[in-house]
C-alpha atoms as one frame of an Amber mdcrd trajectory, in Angstrom:
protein
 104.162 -82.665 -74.217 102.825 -83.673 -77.676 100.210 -81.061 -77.452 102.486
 -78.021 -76.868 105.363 -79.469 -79.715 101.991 -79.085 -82.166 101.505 -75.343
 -80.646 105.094 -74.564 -81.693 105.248 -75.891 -84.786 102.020 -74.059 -85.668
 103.204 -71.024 -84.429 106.278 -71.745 -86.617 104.673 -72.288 -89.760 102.296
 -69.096 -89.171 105.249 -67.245 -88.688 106.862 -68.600 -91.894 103.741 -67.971
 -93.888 103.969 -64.445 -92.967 107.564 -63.795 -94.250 106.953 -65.821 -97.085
 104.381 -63.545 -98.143 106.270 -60.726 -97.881 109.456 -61.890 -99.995 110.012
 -64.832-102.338 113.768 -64.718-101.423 113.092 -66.985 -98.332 111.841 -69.648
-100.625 114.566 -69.686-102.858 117.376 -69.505-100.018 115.355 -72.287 -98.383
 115.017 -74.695-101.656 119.165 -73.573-102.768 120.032 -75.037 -99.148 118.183
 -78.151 -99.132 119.761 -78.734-102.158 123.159 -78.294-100.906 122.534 -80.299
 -97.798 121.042 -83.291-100.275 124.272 -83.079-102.748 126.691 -83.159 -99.620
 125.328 -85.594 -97.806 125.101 -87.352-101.310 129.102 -86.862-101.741 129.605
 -87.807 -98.286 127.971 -91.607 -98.024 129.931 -92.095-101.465 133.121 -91.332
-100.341 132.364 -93.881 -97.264 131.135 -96.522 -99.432 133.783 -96.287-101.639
 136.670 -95.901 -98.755 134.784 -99.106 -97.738 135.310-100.721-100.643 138.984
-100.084-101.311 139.772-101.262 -97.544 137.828-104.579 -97.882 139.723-105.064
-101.157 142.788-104.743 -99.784 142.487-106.369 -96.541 138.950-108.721 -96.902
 139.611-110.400 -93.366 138.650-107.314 -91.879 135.439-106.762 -93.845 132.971
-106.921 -91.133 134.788-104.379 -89.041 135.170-101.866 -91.956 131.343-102.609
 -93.190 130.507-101.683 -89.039 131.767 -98.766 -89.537 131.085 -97.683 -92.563
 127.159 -97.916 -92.103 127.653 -96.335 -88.377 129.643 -93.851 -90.734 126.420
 -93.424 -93.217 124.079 -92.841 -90.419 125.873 -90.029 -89.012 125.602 -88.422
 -92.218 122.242 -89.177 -93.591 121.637 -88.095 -89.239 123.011 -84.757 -90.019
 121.158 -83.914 -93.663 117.899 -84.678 -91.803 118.514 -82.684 -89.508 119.363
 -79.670 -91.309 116.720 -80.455 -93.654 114.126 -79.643 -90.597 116.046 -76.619
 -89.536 115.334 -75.234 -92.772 111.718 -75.683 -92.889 111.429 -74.365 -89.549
 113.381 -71.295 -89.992
């Protein structure tokens, strides 16, 4: 299974070496994206930490619940950026 995963990603990467020679456009798309992916998911964990915060401040018996949640909360995000980030050096 290993073996054929490393066949498609090779195949991958030839094929993106061949449209990257042919226009710089797909480079720049590529690097404008993962910047926008970084710089959301960036925005995103803040607002959660700082949602986080507020509710512990207001209510601090509840603070192991809300911290719970708040970190299953992050990894959904950070999940999603990675994610996205290896779609884009795929395609």
């Amino acid at each position: 299974m290993f073996e054929f995963a490393m066949l498609l990603a090779q195949a991958a990467e030839e094929v993106a070496l061949k449209e990257a020679e042919t226009s710089g456009y797909g480079t720049l798309g590529i690097g404008i994206g993962m910047g926008l992916v970084i710089i959301g998911a960036g925005i995103g964990i803040g607002r959660i930490g700082s949602s986080a915060v507020d509710a512990i401040a207001r209510q601090p018996e509840a603070s192991g619940t809300i911290s719970t949640n708040m970190l299953i909360a992050a990894a959904l995000v950070e999940g999603v950026s990675v994610i996205a980030l290896i779609l884009m050096l795929i395609l």
